[in-house]
C-alpha positions in Angstrom: -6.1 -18.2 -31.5 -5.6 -17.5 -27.6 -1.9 -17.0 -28.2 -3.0 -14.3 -30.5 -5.4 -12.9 -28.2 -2.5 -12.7 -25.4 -0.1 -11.3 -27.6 -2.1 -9.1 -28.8 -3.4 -7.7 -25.2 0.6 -7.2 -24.4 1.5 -5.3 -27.2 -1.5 -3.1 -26.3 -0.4 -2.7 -23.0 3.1 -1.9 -24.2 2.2 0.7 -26.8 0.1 2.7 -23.9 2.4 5.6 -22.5 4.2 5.2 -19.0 2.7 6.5 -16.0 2.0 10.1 -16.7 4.4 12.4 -14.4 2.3 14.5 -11.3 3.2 18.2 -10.0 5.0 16.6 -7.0 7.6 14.6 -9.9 7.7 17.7 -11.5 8.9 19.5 -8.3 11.3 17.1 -8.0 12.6 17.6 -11.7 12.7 21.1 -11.4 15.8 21.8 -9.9 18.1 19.6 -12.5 16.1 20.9 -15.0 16.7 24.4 -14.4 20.4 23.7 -13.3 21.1 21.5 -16.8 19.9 24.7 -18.7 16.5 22.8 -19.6 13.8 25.5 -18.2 14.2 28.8 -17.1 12.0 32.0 -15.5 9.8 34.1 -17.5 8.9 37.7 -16.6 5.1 36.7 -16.6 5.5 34.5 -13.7 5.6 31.1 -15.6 8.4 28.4 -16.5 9.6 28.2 -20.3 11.0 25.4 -22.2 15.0 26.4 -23.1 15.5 23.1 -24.5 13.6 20.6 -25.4 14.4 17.2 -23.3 11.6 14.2 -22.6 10.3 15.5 -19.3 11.1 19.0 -20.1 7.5 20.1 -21.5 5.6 18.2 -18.8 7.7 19.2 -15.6 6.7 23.6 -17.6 3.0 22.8 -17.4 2.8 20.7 -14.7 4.1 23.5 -13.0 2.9 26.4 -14.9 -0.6 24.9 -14.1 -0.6 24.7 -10.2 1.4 28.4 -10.6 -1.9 29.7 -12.4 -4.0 27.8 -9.9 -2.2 29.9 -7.0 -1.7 33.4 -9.1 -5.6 33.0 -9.4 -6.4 32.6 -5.9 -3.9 35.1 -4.5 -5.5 37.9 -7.2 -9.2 36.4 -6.2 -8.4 37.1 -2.3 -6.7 40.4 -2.8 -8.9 42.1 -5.3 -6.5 42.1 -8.2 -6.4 41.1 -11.8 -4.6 37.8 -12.4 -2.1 39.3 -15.0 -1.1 41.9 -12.4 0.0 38.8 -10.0 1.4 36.9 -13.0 3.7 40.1 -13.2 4.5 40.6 -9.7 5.4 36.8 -9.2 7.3 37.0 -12.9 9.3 39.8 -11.3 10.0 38.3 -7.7 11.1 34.9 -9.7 13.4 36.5 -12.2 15.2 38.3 -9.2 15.4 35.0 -7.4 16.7 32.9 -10.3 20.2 31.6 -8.9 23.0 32.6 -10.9 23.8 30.4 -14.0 20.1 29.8 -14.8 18.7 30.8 -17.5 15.5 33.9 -17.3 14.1 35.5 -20.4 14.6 39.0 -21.0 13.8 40.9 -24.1 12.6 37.8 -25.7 15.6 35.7 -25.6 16.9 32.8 -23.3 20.1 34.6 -21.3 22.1 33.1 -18.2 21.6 35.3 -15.2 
């Protein structure tokens, strides 16, 4: 019976997801990430999944999370609407995408 109790606590602890990843992990990611063709720019100021890898969807709103966060404050101290900062960033980021990555214009996934 206390084997089974003991195995049973392991396998419970084994089925429990890994360590969840945290903004400064996904910071980390980002560059592969974007460099492997695995995220890319949006004109609204946020990351987008290109394709789908196992960190790729957390590293997008880890990301796209503390991005809000900071669109919010920077429309909150300057008087403006937070989908007018979401543009401007969108628009400073897609201009600063390094060549090769991939930004998303007109709807579709294209290589700058």
């Amino acid at each position: 019976m206390r084997k089974l109790i003991g195995l049973t606590a392991m396998l419970l602890l084994l089925s429990q997801p890994l360590q969840a990843m945290d903004l400064q992990q996904a910071m980390t990611a980002l560059p592969t990430a974007k460099a492997q063709g695995l995220v890319g720019e949006q004109p609204d100021g946020y990351l987008g999944v290109v394709k789908a890898s196992t960190d790729t969807a957390s590293v997008v709103q880890l990301i796209n999370n503390a991005r809000r966060a900071e669109y919010q404050k920077l429309a909150t101290a300057n008087g403006l609407q937070l989908a007018d900062v979401e543009v401007m960033a969108g628009q400073k980021a897609l201009e600063k995408t390094q060549s090769g990555h991939f930004i998303l214009r007109d709807g579709q996934w294209v290589k700058k």
